[in-house]
C-alpha atoms as a printed R data frame, in Angstrom:
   type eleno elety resid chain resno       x       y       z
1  ATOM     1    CA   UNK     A     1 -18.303 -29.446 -17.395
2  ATOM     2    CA   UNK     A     2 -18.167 -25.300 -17.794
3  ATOM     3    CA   UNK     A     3 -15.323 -24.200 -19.518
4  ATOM     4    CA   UNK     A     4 -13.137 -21.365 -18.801
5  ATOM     5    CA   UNK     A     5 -13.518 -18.590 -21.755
6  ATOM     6    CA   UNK     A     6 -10.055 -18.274 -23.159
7  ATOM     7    CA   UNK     A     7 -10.739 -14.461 -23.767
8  ATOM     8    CA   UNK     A     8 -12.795 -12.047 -21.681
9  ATOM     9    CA   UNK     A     9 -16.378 -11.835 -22.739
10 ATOM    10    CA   UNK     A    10 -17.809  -9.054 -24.358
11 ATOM    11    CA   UNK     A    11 -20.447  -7.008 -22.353
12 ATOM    12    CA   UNK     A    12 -22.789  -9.000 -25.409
13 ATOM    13    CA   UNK     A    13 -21.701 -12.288 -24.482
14 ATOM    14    CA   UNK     A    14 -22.250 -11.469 -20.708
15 ATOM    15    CA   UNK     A    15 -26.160 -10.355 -21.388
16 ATOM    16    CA   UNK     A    16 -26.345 -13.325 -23.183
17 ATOM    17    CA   UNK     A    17 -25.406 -15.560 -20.819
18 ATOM    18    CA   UNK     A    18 -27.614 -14.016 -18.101
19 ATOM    19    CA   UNK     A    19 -30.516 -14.295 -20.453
20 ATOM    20    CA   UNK     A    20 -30.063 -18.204 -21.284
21 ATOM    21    CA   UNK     A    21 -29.366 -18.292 -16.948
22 ATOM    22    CA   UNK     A    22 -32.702 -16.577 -16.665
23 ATOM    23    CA   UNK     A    23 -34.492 -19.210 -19.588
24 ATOM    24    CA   UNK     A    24 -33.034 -22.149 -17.546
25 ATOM    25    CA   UNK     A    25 -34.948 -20.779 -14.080
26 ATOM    26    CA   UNK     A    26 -38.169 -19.844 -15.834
27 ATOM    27    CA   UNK     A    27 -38.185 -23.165 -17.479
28 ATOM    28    CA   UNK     A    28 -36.966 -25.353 -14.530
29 ATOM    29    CA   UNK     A    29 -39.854 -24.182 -12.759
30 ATOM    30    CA   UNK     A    30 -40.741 -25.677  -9.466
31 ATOM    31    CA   UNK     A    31 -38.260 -28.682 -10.377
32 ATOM    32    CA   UNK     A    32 -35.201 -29.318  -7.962
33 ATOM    33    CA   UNK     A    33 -32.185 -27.732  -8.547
34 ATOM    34    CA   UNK     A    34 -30.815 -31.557  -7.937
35 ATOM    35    CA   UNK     A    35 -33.715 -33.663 -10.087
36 ATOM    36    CA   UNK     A    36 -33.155 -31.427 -13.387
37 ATOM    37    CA   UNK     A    37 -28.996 -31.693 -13.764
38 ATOM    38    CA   UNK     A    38 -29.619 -35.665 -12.295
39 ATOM    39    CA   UNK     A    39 -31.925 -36.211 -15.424
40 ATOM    40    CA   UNK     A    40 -29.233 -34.444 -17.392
41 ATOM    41    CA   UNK     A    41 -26.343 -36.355 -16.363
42 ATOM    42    CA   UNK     A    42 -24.785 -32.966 -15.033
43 ATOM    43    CA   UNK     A    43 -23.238 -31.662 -11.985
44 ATOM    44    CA   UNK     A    44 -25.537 -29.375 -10.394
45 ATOM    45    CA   UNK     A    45 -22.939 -26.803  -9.279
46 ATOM    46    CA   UNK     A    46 -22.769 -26.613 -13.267
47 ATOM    47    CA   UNK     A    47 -26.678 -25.330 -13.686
48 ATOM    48    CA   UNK     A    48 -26.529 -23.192 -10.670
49 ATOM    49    CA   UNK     A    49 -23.647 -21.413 -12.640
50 ATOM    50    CA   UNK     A    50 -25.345 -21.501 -15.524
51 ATOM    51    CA   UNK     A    51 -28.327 -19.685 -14.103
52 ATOM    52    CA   UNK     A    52 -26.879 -17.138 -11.684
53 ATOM    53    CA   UNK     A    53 -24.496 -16.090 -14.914
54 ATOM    54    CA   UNK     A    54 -21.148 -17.273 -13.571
55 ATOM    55    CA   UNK     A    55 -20.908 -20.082 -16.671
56 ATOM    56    CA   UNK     A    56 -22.112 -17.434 -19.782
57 ATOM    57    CA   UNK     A    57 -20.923 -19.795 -21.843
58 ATOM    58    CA   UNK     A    58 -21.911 -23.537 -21.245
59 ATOM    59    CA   UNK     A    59 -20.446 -26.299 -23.621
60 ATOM    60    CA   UNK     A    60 -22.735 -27.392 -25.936
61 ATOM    61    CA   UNK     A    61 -23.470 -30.650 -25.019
62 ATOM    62    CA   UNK     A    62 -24.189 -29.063 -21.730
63 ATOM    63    CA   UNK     A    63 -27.155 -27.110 -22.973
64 ATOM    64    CA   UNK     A    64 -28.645 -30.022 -25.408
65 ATOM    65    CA   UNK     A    65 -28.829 -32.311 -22.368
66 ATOM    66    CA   UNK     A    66 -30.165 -29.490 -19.868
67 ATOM    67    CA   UNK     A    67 -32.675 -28.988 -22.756
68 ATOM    68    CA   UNK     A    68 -33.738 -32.518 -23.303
69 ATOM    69    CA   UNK     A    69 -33.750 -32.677 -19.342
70 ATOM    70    CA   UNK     A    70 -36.394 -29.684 -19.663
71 ATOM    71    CA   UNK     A    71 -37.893 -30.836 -22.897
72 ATOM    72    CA   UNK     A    72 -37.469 -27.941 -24.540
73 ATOM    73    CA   UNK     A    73 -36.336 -27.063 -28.193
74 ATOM    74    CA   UNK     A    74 -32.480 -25.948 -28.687
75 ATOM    75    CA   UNK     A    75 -33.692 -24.134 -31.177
76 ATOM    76    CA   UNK     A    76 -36.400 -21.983 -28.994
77 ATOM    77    CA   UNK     A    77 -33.601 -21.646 -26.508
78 ATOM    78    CA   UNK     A    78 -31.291 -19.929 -28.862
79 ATOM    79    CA   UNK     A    79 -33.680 -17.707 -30.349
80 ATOM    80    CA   UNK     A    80 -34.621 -16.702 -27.056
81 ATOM    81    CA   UNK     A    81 -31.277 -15.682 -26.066
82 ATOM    82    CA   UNK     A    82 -30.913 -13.673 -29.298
83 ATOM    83    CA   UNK     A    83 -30.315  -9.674 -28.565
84 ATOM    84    CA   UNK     A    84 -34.009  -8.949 -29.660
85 ATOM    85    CA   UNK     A    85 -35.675 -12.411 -28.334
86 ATOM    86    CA   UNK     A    86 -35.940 -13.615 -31.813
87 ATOM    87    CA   UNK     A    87 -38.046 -11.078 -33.235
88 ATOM    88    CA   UNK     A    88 -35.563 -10.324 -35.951
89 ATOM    89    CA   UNK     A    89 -33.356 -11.664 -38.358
90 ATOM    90    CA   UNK     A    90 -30.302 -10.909 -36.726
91 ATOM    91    CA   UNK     A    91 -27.887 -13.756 -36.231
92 ATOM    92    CA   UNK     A    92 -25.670 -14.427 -33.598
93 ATOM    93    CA   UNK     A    93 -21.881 -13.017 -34.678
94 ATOM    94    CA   UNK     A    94 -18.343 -13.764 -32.719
């Protein structure tokens, strides 16, 4: 399910978004836009809006099954999405 943010994103929270949209393609790879969400127990209307940008903001439970779907870290996918890909200490603020 993608929820509705109930206040407008920040320009922040927008790159974010595009950058965890842009993870999920690279890491899908050549695997159906169908077979990946089906492992997950997702729609797939929700990971094509997660990866074209239009969800920013996925619930949480969301992600954690796209990643185990993927079998890929949630950690690794959050540092990825982090303003300077991790390379930093900066944390992620509201």
């Amino acid at each position: 399910m993608v929820r509705a943010p109930i206040h407008p994103l920040t320009p922040w929270e927008q790159r974010r978004g595009a950058r965890f949209g842009a993870l999920l393609r690279q890491t899908r790879g050549d695997r159906s836009m169908v077979e990946v969400p089906a492992a997950a127990e997702v729609p797939a209307e929700t990971l094509r809006k997660i990866e074209t940008g239009r969800a920013p903001t996925p619930a949480f439970f969301t992600v954690a099954a796209l990643a185990a779907a993927l079998e890929v870290s949630l950690d690794e996918r959050a540092t990825a999405c982090l303003p300077d890909g991790g390379r930093g200490n900066q944390a992620i603020s509201a």
